[in-house]
KESEGU-327102 format. One record per residue (C-alpha): residue number from 1; residue in one letter; chain; x, y negated, z negated. Coordinates in steps of 0.2 Angstrom, whole numbers. Layout:
<pt NUM 'a' 'A' <X Y Z>>
...
***
This chain:
<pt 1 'x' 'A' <51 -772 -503>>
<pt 2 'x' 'A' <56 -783 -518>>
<pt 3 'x' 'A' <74 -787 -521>>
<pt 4 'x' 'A' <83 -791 -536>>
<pt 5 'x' 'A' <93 -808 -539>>
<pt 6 'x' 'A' <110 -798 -534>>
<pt 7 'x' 'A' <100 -791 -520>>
<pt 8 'x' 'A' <94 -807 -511>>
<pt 9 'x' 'A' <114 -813 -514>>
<pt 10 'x' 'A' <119 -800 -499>>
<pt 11 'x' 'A' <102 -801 -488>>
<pt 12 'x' 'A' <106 -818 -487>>
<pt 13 'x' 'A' <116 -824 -470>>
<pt 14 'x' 'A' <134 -825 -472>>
<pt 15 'x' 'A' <148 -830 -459>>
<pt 16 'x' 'A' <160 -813 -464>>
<pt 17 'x' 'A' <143 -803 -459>>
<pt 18 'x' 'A' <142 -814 -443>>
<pt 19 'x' 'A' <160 -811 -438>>
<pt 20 'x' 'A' <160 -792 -441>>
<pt 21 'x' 'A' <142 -789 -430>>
<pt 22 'x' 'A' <148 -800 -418>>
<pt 23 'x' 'A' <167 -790 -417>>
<pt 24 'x' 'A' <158 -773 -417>>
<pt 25 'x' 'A' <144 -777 -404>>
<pt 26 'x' 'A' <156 -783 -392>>
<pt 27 'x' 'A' <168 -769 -396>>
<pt 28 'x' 'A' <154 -757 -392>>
<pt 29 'x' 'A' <147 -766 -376>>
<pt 30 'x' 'A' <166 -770 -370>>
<pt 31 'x' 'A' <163 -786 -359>>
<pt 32 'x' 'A' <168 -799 -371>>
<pt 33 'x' 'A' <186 -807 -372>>
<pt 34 'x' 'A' <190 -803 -392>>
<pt 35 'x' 'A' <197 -821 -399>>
<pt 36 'x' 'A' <185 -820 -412>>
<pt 37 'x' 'A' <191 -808 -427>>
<pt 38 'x' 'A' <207 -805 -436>>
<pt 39 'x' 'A' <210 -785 -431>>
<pt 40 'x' 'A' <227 -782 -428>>
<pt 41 'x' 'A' <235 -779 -408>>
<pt 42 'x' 'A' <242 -760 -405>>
<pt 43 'x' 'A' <261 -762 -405>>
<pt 44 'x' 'A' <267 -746 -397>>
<pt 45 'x' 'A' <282 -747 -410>>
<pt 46 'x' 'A' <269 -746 -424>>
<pt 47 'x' 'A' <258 -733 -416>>
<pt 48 'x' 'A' <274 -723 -414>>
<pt 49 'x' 'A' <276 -723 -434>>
<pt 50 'x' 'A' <258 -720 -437>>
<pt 51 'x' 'A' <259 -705 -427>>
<pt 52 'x' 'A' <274 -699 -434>>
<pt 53 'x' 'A' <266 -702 -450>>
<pt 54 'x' 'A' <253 -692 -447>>
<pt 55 'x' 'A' <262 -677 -441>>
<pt 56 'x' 'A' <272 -677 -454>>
<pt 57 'x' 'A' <259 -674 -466>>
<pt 58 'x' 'A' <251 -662 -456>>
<pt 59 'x' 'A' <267 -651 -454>>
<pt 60 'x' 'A' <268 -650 -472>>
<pt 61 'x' 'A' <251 -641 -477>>
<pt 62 'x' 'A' <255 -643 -496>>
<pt 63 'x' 'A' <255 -664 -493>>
<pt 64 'x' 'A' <241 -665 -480>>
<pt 65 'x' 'A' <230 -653 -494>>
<pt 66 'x' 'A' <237 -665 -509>>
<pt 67 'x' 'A' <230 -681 -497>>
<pt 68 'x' 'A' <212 -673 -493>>
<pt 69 'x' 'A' <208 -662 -504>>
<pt 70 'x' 'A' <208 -673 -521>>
<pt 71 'x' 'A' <203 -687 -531>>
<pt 72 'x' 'A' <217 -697 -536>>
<pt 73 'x' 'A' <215 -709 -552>>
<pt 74 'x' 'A' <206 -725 -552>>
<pt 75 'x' 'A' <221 -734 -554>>
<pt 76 'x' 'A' <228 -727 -537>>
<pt 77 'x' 'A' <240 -711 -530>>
<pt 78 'x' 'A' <252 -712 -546>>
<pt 79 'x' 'A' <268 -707 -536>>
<pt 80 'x' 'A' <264 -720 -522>>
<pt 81 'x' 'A' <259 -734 -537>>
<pt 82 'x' 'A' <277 -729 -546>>
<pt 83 'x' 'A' <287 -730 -526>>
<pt 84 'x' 'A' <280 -748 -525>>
<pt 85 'x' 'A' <286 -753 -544>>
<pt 86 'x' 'A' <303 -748 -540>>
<pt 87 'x' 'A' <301 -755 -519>>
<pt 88 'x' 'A' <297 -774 -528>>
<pt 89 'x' 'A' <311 -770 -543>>
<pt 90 'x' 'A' <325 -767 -530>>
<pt 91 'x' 'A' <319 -777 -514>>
<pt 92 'x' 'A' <315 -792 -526>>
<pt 93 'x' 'A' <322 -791 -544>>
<pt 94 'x' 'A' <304 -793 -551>>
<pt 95 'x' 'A' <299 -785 -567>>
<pt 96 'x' 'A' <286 -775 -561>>
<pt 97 'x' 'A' <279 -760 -570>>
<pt 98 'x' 'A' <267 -747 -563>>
<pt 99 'x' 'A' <251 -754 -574>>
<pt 100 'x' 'A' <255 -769 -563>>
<pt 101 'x' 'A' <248 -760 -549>>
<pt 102 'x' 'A' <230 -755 -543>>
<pt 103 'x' 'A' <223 -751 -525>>
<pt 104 'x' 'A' <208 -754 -517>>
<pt 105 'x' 'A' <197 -752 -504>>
<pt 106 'x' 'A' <205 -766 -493>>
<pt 107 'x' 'A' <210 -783 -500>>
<pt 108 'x' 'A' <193 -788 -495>>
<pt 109 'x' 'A' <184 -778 -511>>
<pt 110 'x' 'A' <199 -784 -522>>
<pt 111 'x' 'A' <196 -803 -520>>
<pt 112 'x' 'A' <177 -799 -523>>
<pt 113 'x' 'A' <182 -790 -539>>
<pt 114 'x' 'A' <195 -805 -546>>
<pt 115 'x' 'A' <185 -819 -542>>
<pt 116 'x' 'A' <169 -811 -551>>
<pt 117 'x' 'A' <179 -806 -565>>
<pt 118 'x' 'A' <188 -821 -568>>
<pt 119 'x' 'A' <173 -837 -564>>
<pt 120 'x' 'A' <156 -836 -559>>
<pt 121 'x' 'A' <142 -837 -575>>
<pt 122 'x' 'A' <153 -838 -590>>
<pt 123 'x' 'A' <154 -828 -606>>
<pt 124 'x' 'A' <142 -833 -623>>
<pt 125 'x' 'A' <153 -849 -631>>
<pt 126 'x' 'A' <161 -854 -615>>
<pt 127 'x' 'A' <161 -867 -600>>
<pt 128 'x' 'A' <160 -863 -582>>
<pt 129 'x' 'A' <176 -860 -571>>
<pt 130 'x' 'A' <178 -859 -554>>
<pt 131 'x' 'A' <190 -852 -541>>
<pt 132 'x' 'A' <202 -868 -536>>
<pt 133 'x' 'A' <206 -868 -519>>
<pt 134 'x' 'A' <217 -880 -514>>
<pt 135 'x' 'A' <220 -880 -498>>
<pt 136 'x' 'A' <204 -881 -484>>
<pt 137 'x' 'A' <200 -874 -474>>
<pt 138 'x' 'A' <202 -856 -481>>
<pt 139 'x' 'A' <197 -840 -476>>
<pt 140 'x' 'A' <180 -835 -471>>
<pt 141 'x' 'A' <178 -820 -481>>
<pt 142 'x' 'A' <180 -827 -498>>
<pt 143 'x' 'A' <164 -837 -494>>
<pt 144 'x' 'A' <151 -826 -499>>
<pt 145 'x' 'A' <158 -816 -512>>
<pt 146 'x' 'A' <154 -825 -528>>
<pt 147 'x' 'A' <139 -818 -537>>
<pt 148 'x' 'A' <134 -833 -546>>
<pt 149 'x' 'A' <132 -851 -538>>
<pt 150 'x' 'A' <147 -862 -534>>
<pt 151 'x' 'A' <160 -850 -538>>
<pt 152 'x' 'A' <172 -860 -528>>
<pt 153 'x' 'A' <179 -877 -527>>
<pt 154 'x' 'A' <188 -881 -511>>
<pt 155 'x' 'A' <199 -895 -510>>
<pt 156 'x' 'A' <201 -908 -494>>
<pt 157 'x' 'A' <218 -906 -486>>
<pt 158 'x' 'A' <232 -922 -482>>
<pt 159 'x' 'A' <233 -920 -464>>
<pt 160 'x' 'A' <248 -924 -453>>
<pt 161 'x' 'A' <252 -929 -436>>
<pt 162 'x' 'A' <265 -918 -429>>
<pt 163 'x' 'A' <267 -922 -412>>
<pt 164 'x' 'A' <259 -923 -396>>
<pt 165 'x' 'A' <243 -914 -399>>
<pt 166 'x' 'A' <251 -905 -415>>
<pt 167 'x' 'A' <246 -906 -434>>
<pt 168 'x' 'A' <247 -899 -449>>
<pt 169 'x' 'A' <238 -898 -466>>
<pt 170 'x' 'A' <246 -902 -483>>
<pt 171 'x' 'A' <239 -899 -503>>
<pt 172 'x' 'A' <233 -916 -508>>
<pt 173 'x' 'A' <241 -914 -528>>
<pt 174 'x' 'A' <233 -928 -533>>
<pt 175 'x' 'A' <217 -922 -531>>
<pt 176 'x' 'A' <221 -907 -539>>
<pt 177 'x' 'A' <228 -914 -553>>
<pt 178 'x' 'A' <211 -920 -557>>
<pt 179 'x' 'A' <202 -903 -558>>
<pt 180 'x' 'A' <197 -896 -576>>
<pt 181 'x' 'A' <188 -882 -572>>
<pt 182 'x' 'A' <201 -871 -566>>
<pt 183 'x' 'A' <199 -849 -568>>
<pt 184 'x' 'A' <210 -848 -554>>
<pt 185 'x' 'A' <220 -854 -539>>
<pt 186 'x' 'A' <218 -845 -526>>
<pt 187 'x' 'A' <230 -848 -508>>
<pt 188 'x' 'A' <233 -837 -493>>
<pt 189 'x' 'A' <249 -839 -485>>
<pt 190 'x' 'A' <249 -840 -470>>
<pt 191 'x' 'A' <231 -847 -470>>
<pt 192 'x' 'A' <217 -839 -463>>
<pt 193 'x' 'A' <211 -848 -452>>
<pt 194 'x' 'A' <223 -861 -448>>
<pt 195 'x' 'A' <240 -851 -449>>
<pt 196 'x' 'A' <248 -862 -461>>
<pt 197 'x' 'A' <262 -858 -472>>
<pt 198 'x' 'A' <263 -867 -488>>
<pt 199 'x' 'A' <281 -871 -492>>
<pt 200 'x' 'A' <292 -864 -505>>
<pt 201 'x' 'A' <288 -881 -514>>
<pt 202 'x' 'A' <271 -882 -513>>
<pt 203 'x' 'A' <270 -863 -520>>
<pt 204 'x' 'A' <280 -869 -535>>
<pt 205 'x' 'A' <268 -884 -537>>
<pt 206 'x' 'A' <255 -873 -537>>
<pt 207 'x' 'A' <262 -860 -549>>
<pt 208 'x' 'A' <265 -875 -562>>
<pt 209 'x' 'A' <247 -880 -559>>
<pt 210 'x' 'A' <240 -864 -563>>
<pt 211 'x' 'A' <251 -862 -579>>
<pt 212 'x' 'A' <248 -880 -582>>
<pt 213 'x' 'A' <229 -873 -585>>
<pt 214 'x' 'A' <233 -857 -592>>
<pt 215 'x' 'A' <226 -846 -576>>
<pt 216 'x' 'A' <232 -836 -563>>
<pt 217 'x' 'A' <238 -843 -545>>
<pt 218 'x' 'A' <232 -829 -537>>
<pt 219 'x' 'A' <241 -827 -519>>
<pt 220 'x' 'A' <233 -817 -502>>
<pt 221 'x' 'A' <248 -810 -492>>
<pt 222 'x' 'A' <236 -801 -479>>
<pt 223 'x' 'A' <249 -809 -464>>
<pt 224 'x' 'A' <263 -815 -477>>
<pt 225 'x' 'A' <280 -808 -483>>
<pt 226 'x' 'A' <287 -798 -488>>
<pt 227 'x' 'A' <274 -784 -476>>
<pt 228 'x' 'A' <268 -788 -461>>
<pt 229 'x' 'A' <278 -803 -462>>
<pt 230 'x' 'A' <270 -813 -449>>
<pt 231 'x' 'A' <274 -829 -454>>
<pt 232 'x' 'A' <285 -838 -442>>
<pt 233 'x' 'A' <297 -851 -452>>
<pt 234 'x' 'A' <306 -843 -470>>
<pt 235 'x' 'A' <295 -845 -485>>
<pt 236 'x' 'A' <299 -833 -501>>
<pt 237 'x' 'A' <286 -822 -509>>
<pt 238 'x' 'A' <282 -827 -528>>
<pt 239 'x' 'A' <278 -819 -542>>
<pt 240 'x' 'A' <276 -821 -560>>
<pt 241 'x' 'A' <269 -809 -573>>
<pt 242 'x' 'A' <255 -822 -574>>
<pt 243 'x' 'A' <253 -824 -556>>
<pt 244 'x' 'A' <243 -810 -544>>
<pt 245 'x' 'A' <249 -806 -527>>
<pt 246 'x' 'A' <236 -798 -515>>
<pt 247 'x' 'A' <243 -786 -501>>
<pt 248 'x' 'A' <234 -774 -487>>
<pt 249 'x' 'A' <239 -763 -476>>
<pt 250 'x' 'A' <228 -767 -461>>
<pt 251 'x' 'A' <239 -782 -454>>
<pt 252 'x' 'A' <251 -767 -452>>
<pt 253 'x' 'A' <241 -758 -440>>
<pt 254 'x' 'A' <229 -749 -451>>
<pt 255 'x' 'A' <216 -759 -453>>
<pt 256 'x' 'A' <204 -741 -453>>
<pt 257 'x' 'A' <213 -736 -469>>
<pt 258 'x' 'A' <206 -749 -479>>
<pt 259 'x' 'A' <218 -751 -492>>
<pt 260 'x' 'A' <224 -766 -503>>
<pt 261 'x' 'A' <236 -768 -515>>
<pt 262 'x' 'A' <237 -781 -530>>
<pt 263 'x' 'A' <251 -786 -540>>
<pt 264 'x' 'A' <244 -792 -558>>
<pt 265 'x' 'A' <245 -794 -574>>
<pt 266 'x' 'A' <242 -777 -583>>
<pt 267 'x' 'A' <226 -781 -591>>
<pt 268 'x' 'A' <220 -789 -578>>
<pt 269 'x' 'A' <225 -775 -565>>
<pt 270 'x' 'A' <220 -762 -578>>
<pt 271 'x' 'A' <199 -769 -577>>
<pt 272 'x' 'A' <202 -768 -556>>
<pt 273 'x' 'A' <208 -750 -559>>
<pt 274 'x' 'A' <189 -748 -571>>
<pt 275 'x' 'A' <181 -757 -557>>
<pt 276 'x' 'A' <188 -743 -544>>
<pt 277 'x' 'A' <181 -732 -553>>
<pt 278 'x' 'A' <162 -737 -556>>
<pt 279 'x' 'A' <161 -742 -538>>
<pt 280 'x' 'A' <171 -731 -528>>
<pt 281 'x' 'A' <178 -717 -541>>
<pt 282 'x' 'A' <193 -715 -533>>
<pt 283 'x' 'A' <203 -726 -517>>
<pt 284 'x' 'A' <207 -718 -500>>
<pt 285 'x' 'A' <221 -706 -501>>
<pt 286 'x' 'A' <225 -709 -482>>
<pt 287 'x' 'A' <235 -724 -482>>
<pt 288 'x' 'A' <244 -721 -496>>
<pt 289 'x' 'A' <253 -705 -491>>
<pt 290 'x' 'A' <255 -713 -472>>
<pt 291 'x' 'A' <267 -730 -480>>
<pt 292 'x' 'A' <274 -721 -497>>
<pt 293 'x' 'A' <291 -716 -488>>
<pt 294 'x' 'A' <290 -732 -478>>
<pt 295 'x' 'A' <290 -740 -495>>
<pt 296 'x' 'A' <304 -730 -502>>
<pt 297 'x' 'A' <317 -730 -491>>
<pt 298 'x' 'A' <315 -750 -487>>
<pt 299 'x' 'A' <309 -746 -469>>
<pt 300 'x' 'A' <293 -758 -471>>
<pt 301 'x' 'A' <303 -769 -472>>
<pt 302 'x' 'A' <314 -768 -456>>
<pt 303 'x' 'A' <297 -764 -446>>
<pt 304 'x' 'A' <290 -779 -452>>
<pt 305 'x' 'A' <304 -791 -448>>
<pt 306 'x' 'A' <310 -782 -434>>
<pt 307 'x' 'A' <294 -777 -426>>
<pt 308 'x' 'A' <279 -783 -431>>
<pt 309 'x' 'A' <285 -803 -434>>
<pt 310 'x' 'A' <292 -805 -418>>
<pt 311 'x' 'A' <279 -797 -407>>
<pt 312 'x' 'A' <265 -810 -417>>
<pt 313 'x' 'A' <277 -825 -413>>
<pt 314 'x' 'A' <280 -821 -396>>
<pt 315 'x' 'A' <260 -820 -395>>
<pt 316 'x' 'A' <257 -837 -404>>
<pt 317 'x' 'A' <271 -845 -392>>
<pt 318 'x' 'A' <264 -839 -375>>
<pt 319 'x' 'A' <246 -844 -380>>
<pt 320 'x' 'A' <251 -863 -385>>
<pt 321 'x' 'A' <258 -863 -365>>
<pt 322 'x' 'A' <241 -857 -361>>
<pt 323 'x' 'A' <232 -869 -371>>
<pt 324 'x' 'A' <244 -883 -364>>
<pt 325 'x' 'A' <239 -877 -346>>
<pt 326 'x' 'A' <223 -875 -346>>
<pt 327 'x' 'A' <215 -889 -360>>
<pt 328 'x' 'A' <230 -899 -352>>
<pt 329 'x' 'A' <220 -916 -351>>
<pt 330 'x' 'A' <204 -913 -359>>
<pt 331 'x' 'A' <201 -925 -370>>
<pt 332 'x' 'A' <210 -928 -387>>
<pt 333 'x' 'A' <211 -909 -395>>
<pt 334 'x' 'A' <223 -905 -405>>
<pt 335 'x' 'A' <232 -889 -416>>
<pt 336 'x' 'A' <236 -885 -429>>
<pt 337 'x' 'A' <254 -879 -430>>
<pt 338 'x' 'A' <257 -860 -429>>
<pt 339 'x' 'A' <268 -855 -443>>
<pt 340 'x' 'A' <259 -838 -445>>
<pt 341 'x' 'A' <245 -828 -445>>
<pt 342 'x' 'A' <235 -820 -428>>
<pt 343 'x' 'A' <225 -838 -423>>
<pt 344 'x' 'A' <227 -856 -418>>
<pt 345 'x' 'A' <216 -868 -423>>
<pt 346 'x' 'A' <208 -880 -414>>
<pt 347 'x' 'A' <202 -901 -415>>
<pt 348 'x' 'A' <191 -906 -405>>
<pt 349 'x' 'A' <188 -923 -410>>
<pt 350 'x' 'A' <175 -933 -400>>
<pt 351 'x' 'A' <169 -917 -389>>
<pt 352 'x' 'A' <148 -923 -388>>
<pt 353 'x' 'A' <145 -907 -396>>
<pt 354 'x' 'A' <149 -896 -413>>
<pt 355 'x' 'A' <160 -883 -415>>
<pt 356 'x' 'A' <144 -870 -415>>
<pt 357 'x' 'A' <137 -877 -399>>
<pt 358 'x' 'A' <155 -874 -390>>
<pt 359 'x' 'A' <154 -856 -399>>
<pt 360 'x' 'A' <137 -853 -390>>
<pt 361 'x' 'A' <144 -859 -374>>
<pt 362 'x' 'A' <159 -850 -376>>
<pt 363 'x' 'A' <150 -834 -380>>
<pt 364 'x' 'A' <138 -833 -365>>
<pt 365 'x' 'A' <154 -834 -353>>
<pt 366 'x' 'A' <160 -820 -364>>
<pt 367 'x' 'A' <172 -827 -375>>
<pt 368 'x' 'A' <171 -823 -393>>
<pt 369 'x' 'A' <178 -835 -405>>
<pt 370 'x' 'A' <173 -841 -424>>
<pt 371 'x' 'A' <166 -859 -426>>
<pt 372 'x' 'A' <174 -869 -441>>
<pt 373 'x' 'A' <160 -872 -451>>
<pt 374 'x' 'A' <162 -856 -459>>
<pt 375 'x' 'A' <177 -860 -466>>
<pt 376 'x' 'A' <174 -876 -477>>
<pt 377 'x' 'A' <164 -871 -492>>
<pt 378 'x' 'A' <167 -874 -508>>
<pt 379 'x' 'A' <159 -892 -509>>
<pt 380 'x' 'A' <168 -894 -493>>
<pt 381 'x' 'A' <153 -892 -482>>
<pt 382 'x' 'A' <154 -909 -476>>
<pt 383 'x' 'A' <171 -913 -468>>
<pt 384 'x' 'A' <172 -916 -452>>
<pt 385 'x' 'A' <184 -904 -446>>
<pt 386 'x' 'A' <172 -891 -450>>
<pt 387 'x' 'A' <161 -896 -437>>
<pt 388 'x' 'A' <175 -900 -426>>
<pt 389 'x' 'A' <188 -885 -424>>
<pt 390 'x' 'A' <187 -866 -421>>
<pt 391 'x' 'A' <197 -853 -424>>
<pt 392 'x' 'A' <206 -843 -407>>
<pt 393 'x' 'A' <214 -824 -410>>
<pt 394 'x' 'A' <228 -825 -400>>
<pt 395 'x' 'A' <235 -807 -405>>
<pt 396 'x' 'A' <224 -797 -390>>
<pt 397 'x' 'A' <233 -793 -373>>
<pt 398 'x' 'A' <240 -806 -364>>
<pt 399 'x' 'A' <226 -804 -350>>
<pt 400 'x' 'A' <213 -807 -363>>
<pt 401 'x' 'A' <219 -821 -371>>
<pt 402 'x' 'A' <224 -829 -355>>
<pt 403 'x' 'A' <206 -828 -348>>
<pt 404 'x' 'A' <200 -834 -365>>
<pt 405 'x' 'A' <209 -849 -364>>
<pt 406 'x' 'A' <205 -851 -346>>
<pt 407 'x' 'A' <187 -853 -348>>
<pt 408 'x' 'A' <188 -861 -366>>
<pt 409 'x' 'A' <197 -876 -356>>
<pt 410 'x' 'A' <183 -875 -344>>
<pt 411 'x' 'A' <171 -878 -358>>
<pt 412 'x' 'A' <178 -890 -364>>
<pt 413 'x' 'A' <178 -901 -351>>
<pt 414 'x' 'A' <157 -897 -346>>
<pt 415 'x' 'A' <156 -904 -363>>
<pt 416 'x' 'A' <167 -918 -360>>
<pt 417 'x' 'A' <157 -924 -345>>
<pt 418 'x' 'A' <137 -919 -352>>
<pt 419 'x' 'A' <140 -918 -370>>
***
């Protein structure tokens, strides 16, 4: 069979399509300690709220028929587009009008649409552009999506010494100063994979950057505030009528939902609302009807600070101990510090082997974990951390991470003493 130009772009590998086969093969042969993906723990509170949700919508026949029985438009459920308007007007005081708002099918389909639309191969008259991203490494599943070749241009990070076995990486500005080619900045906060949280500063910088160049800073909240909220020291959501803010529903527990929402300018959220349309015709009604009271009455908001944030911390804070216990002496690792997000993220400097070989070891003793090459791209193929750190879950139960650590200090020392 002979593919097109656009087919060979998704038969090729790709470490997103890695991640997800290796997550649903284990998931369906259920011997394999899960610190590999980003899915999102069961907290019981949560669940509770899902299932009182859904009955709910059953008990009222009228709503649960609305939900299933129709298309809603492109753009999104209208009532549920105009509740999160007036949720970001009265919870934040920013001007936000219903065409600032489109859904999707998960964040994951909204990044492929924006970055597609906004670089890649450029119209008749004018130079290539690239998606800026400023702060390596970043998340695994941008790396792919570009349609044309070197969509992206990643940036090296500063990197600080925080402590005994503890660091932490900065945006170099300089070396953003420099770039020219600019179609858009593009963050997540906290980071994917290193659960980083930019500071209130460095957003700003960012923001001044991007309308330095005349293009969007384009922000991914998948773990960030204001919902879920999992981000461990205070940092501020931003947004300007310039600027585009991603969101998803999955880091709230409903990652089966699949449903994003993005905060943009209107004509940039009205061609995601055309592109809804000729790909999906419509978004899933599901998720939508679960989270619109949620979002009107303010209580996402408790859930996520209350709930959701301080069950994540308490995860990130016992698996540190873990990883203190059981790499203990083994060699010079480091990590970076958690500020956020469902991982750690591991140095090891030194080790005799790469950050794939120690996934392979890791794999056949049953641990699952993501190697760091995936996550340096963007010209960035060639910094040594991305041969040198992986990327640990340490949202699953206790008894799984525990394990998990237990035999990834194990491996570490085999390779320490036969390389």
């Amino acid at each position: 069979m002979e593919f097109s130009r656009f087919g060979e772009r998704f038969r090729a590998p790709s470490g997103i399509r890695r991640l997800m086969d290796d997550l649903g093969r284990a998931m369906a042969g259920g011997r394999m300690l899960m610190l590999g993906g980003g899915s999102p723990a069961a907290i019981p509170e949560m669940q509770a709220v899902w299932r009182r949700r859904v009955r709910e919508l059953l008990d009222d026949g009228a709503a649960i028929d609305r939900t299933l029985l129709h298309y809603d438009t492109p753009q999104g459920n209208l009532e549920f587009i105009d509740t999160l308007a007036a949720f970001f007007r009265r919870e934040f005081g920013w001007p936000v009008a219903p065409d600032n708002l489109v859904i999707t099918a998960g964040a994951q389909s909204a990044f492929f649409a924006l970055f597609n639309m906004l670089a890649g191969d450029p119209a008749p008259g004018r130079a290539r552009r690239r998606i800026v991203l400023p702060l390596m490494p970043e998340y695994i599943g941008y790396a792919d999506q570009g349609l044309s070749p070197d969509l992206f241009r990643g940036l090296a990070p500063r990197v600080q010494a925080t402590g005994p076995r503890r660091f932490k990486y900065h945006v170099d500005f300089d070396a953003l100063g420099a770039v020219n080619d600019a179609a858009a900045v593009c963050v997540s906060r906290p980071t994917n994979p290193t659960g980083n949280v930019l500071s209130d500063d460095e957003v700003s910088r960012l923001l001044a950057f991007a309308r330095s160049r005349g293009v969007p800073l384009i922000v991914d909240h998948a773990y960030g505030a204001p919902f879920p909220c999992i981000q461990f020291r205070e940092a501020a959501p931003v947004w300007d009528p310039e600027s585009v803010l991603v969101f998803t529903l999955s880091k709230l527990g409903l990652p089966g939902v699949r449903t994003g929402i993005v905060l943009a300018p209107a004509p940039l959220a009205g061609a995601l609302a055309s592109w809804n349309s000729i790909l999906h015709l419509a978004n899933d009604n599901v998720g939508q009807a679960i989270v619109r009271p949620l979002f009107a009455s303010g209580e996402i908001l408790t859930l996520s600070r209350e709930v959701i944030r301080p069950f994540y911390e308490g995860r990130a804070r016992q698996a540190l101990a873990w990883a203190d216990e059981f790499l203990g002496d083994a060699g010079d690792w480091t990590v970076h510090e958690s500020e956020g997000a469902l991982f750690l993220w591991f140095r090891f400097p030194g080790l005799g082997i790469s950050a794939e070989a120690l996934y392979e070891r890791l794999k056949r003793r049953g641990v699952l974990v993501v190697p760091g090459h995936y996550f340096f791209y963007g010209g960035q193929a060639g910094h040594p951390h991305a041969h040198e750190c992986v990327r640990v879950t340490c949202s699953q139960s206790p008894e799984t991470v525990r394990e998990g650590f237990r035999i990834l200090g194990e491996e570490i020392r085999r390779a320490g003493d036969r390389g």
